[in-house]
Phi, psi and omega in degrees: 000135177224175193298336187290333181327147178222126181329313175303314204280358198251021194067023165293096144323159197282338174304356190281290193267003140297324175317286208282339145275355137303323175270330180283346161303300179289333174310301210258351349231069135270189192244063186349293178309335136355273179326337173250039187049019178256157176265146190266097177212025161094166169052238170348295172303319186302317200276349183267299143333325172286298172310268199348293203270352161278012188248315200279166186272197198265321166297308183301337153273322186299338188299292206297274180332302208276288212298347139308318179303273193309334195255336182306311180287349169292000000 
């Protein structure tokens, strides 16, 4: 795994990757769906947030969770 790695690439399913985005919800206690400029308000917007951070790469996600993070505390 290197920072360019993307999740799809590393064979995560998407239950993989609801996983890892629930425990990074709960670790950072964000709001995950964020990351695709969506309101987490089911069916669509989610499957779409969901494709979104299975696309990025693994720094590009961590960049996105710390840049969640830092505006909670702003």
């Amino acid at each position: 795994m290197t920072d360019d790695s993307k999740l799809e690439d590393l064979g995560a399913a998407s239950i993989d990757v609801i996983e890892i985005i629930f425990e990074l919800e709960e670790k950072f206690n964000v709001d995950i769906s964020k990351l695709a400029g969506k309101d987490s308000s089911g069916g669509k917007k989610d499957e779409d947030a969901l494709n979104q951070v299975a696309l990025m790469t693994i720094q590009d996600m961590a960049r996105a969770v710390q840049a969640l993070v830092n505006a909670k505390r702003a």
